[in-house]
C-alpha positions as CSV (number, residue, x, y, z in Angstrom):
1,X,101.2,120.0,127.1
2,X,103.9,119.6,124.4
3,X,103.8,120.1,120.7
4,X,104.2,116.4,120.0
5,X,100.8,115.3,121.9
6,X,98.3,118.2,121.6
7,X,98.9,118.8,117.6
8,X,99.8,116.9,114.7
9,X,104.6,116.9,115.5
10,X,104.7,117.7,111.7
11,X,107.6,119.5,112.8
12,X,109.3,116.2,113.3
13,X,112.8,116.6,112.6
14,X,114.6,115.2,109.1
15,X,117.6,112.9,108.9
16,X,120.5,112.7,109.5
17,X,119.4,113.1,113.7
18,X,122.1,117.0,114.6
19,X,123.1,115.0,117.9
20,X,126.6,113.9,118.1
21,X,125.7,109.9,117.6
22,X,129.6,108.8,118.1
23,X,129.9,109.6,121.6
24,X,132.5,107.3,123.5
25,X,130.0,106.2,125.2
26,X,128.2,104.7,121.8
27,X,131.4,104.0,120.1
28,X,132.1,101.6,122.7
29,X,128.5,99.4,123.0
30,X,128.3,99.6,119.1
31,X,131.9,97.8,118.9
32,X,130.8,95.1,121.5
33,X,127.2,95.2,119.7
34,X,129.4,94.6,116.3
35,X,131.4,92.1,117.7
36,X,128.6,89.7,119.4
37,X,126.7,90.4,115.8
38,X,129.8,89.1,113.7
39,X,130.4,85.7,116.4
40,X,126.4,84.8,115.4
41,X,126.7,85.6,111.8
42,X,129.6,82.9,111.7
43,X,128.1,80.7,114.3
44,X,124.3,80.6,111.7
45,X,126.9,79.9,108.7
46,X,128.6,77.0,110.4
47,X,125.6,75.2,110.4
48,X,125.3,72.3,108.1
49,X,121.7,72.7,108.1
50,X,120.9,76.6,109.0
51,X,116.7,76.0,108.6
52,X,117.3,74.2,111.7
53,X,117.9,77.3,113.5
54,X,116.4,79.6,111.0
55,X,112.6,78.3,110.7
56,X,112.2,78.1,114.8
57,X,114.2,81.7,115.3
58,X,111.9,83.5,112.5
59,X,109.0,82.1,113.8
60,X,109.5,82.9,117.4
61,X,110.6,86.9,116.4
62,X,107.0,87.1,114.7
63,X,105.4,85.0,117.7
64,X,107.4,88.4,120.1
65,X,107.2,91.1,117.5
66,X,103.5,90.6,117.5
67,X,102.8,90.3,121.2
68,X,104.5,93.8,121.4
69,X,101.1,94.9,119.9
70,X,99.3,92.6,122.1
71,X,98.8,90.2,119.3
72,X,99.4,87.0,121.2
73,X,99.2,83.4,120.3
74,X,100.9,80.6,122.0
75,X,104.1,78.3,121.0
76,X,102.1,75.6,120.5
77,X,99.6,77.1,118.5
78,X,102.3,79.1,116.5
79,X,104.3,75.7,115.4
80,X,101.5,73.6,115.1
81,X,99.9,76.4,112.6
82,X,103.5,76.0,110.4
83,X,102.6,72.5,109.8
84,X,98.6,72.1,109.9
85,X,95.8,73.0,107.2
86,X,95.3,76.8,107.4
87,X,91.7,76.2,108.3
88,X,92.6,74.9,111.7
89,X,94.5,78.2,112.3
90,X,92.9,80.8,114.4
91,X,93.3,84.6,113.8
92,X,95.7,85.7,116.0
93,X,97.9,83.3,114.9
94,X,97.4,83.8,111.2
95,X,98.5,87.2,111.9
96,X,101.3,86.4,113.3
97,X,102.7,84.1,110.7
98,X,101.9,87.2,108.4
99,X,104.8,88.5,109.8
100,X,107.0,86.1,109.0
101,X,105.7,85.9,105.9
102,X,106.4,89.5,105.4
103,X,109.7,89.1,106.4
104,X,110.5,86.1,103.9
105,X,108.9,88.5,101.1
106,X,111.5,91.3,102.3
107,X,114.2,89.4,101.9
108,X,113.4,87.8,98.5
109,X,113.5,91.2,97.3
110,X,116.1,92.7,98.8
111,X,118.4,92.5,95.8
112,X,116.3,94.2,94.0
113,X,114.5,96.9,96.4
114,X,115.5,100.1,97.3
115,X,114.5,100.2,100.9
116,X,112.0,102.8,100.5
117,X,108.0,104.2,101.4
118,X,106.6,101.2,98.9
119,X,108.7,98.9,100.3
120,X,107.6,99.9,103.6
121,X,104.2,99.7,102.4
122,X,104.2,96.6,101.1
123,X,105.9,95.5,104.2
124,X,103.0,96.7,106.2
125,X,100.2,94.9,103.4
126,X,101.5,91.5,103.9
127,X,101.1,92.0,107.9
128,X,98.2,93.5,108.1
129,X,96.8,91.2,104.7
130,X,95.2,94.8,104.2
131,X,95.2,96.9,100.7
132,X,95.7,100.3,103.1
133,X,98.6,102.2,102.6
134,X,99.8,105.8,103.9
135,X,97.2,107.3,106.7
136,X,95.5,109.8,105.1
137,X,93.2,110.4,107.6
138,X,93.2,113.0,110.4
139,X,93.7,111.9,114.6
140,X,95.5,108.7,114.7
141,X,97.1,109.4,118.1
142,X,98.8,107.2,120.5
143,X,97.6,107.3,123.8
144,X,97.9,105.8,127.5
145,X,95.5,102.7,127.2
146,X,94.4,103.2,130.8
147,X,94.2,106.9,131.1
148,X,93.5,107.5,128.2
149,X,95.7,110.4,128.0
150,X,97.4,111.7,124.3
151,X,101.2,110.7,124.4
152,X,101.9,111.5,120.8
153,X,100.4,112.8,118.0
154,X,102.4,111.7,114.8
155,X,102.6,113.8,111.7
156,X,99.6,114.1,109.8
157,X,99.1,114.7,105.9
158,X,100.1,112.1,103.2
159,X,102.2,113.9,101.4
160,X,104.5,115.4,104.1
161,X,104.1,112.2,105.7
162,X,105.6,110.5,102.3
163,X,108.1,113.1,102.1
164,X,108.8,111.4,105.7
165,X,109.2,108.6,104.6
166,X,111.5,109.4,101.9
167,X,113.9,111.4,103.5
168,X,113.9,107.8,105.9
169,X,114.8,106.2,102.8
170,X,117.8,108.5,101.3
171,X,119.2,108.5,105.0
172,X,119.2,104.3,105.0
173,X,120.6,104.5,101.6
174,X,123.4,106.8,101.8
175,X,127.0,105.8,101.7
176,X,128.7,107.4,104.8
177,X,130.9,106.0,107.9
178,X,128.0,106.0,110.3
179,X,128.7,102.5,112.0
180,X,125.2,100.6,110.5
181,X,124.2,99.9,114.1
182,X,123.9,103.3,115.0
183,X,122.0,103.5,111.7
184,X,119.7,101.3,112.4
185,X,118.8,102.6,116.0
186,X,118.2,106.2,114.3
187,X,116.0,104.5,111.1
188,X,113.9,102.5,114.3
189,X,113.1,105.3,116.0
190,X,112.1,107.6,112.5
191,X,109.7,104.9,111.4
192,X,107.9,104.7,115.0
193,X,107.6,108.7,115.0
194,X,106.5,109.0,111.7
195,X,104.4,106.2,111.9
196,X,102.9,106.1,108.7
197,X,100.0,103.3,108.6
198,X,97.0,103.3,110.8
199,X,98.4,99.7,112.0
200,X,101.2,97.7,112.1
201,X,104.1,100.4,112.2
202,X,106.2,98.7,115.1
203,X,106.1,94.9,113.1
204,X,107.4,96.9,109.8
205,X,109.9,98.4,111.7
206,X,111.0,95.2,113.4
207,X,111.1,93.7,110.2
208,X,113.0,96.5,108.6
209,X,115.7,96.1,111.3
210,X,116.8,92.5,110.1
211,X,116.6,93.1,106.3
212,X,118.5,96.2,106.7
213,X,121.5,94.3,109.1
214,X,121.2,91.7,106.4
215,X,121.3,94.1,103.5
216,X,124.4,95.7,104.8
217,X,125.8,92.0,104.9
218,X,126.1,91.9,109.1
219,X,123.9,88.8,108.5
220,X,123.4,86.3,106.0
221,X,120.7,84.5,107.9
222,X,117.5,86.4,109.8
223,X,118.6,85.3,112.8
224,X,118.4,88.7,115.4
225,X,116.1,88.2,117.5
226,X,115.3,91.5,118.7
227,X,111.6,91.7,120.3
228,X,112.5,89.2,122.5
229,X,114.6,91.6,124.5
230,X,112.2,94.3,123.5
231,X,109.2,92.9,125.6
232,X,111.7,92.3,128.5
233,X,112.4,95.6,128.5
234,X,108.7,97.4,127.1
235,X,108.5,100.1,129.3
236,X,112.8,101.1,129.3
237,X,111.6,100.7,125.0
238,X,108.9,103.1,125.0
239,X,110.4,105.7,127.9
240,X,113.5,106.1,125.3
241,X,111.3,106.1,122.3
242,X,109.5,109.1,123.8
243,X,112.8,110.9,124.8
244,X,114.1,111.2,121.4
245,X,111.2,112.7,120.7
246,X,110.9,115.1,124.3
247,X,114.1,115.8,124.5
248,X,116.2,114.6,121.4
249,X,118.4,112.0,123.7
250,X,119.4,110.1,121.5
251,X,122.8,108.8,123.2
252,X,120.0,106.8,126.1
253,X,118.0,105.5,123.0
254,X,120.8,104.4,120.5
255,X,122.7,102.7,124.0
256,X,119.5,100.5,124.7
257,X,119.8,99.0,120.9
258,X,123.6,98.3,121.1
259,X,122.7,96.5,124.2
260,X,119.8,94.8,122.5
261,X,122.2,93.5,119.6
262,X,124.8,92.6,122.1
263,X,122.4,90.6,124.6
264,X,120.0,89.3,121.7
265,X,123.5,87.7,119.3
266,X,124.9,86.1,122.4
267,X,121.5,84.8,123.5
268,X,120.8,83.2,119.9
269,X,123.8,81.8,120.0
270,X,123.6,79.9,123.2
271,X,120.5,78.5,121.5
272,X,122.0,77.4,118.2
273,X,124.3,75.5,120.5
274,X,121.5,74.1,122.7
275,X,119.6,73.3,119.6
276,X,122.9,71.1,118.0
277,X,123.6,69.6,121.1
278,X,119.5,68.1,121.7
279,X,120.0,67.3,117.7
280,X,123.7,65.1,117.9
281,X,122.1,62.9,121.1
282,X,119.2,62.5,119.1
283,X,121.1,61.5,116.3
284,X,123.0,59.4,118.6
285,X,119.9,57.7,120.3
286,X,117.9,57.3,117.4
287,X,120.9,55.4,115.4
288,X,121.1,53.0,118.6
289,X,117.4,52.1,118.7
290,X,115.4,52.4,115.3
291,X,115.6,49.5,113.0
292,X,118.0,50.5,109.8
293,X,115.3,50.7,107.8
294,X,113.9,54.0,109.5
295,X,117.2,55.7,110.7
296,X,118.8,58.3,108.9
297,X,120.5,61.3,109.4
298,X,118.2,63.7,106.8
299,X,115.2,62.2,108.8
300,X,116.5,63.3,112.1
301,X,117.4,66.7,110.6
302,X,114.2,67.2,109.5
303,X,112.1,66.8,112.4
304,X,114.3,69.5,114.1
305,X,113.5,72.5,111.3
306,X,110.3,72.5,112.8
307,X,108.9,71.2,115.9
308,X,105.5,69.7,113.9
309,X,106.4,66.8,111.6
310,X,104.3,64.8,109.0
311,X,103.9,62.6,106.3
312,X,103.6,65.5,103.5
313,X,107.3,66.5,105.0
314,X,108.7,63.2,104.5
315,X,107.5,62.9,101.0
316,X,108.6,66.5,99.8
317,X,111.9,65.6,100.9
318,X,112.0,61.9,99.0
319,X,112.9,60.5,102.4
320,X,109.9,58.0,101.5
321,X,106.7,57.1,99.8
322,X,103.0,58.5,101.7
323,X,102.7,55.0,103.4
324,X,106.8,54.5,104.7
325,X,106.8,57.7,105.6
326,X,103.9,57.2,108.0
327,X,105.3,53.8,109.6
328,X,108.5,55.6,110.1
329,X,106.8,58.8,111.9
330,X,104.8,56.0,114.2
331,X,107.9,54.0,114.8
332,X,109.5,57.2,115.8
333,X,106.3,58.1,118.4
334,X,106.7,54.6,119.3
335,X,110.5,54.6,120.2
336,X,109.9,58.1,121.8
337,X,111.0,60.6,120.1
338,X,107.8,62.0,118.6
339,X,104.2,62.7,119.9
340,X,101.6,62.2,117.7
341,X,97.9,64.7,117.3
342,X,94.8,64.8,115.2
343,X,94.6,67.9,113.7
344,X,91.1,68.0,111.9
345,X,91.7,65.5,108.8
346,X,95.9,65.3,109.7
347,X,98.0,63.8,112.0
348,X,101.1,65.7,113.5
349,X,103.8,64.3,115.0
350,X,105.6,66.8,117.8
351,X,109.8,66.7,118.6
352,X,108.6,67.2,122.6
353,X,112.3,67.7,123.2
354,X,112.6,70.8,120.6
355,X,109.6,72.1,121.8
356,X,110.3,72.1,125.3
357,X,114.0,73.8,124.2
358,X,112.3,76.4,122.3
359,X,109.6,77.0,124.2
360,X,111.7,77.8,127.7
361,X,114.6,78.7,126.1
């Protein structure tokens, strides 16, 4: 059996990775993986209203992200849980809008953050809603679920583990001509191998991805939607993880994220232009059959930044006072376009034509 699953691989090798990791074969999916990036960073800015996009793209990464480590909730549960009383939530679901929380909290301190182990950390707090921080305890190994059998044994000790980490940190920090692609395949793969918390190591390195694309300014908006094509492609994810590690191929493993980028930009924005196109006939049906008194454009837009509406919405956004802003939501189910649902003490109202969108899209 190999050093990496019958010990501790404290031998795990430092950063920058010794492979060549501008192979022609590399150089060429990280310029289409650049190009299909920089079409869906100006696509997200076109948008007159990017929350539309950004609120249902967010959630579902965290919804996927999350199921990677069989953490599973539903659409329905997941959008209904953006809009409804905490106390209806269930705990799956909670834990997945953890991670979107988490990555809202990255980004509002991105300015102002080295990308660095108590970043990480914190990362991996808001997630987990958990005080741990690096393992510090002896046999965390990952193993074959089934069989039972060891398949890595990550680094053990806090403070080489934290040395880890930082050398993780000086490597994503450094100024060098190392397309940031590539970079961010390499910093993916460290984070999994070191794998520094007893729980939710993949999620922070999901997360990490996006603030670190949008950090280097490929993005403005987090709008990659990377575990999507992850869980497609779990076992091709893991097989390549492992390699790295077996067999330091990192040309296979750094090829798989170009092609994730590439597949995952020009997948997102086929939705923005799904979502725009479901919003401007609704725009355009609505205007032809609500009374003047309920149409407006700002109304529309705002029961597409989420698929769960209600009255609390409309009032935050001075649209209308509590009891308006309920006739218009019931003129809207009434004319249609909404669905409503009793949600312990509230009422919901659900866009069925966004939900259906996101949901099959």
């Amino acid at each position: 059996m190999s050093d990496y699953a019958n010990q501790p691989y404290n031998i795990l090798p430092l950063l920058p990775p010794k492979a060549d990791l501008e192979s022609p074969a590399i150089l060429k999916a990280a310029i289409a993986a650049n190009r299909a990036l920089a079409e869906l960073k100006g696509k997200a800015q076109g948008l007159p209203n990017p929350s539309i996009l950004i609120n249902s793209i967010v959630a579902q990464e965290a919804k996927a992200s999350s199921e990677i480590e069989n953490i599973v909730t539903t659409n329905d549960k997941l959008f209904m849980a953006l809009s409804a009383n905490d106390q209806q939530t269930d705990p799956q679901t909670k834990e997945v809008l953890r991670y979107r929380q988490a990555l809202w909290q990255g980004i509002s301190k991105l300015e102002n953050n080295d990308l660095g182990p108590t970043f990480f950390v914190e990362l991996m707090q808001t997630i987990k809603e958990s005080k741990d921080g690096i393992r510090e305890d002896s046999g965390t190994v990952i193993a074959n679920p089934r069989t039972r059998k060891i398949i890595y044994w990550p680094p053990e000790g806090k403070e080489l583990i934290l040395g880890l980490l930082q050398n993780l940190a000086d490597y994503i920090q450094a100024e060098d001509d190392t397309d940031p692609l590539i970079k961010m395949a390499v910093m993916h793969y460290q984070l999994e191998a070191i794998h520094p918390f007893e729980d939710g190591n993949g999620r922070t390195g999901r997360i990490l991805n996006i603030l670190y694309l949008m950090r280097q300014n490929l993005l403005h908006q987090p709008v990659l939607y990377l575990s999507d094509h992850i869980i497609a492609h779990k076992p091709d994810y893991y097989r390549l993880l492992r390699e790295v590690t077996e067999q330091e191929a990192w040309e296979p493993w750094i090829l798989f994220m170009m092609e994730a980028v590439r597949q995952t930009s020009e997948k997102t924005m086929s939705r923005i232009d799904d979502i725009q196109q479901l919003l401007e006939e609704t725009l355009a049906e609505a205007k032809s059959v609500l009374p003047d008194r309920v149409y407006s454009k700002e109304l529309i837009e705002l029961l597409f930044e989420q698929p769960y509406c209600k009255v609390k919405f409309l009032v935050e956004r001075d649209l209308a006072k509590r009891q308006t802003a309920a006739d218009y939501l019931k003129e809207l189910e009434s004319a249609g376009f909404l669905k409503s649902r009793q949600v312990g003490r509230e009422v919901l109202y659900l866009n069925t034509r966004l939900y259906d969108l996101l949901s099959t899209g």
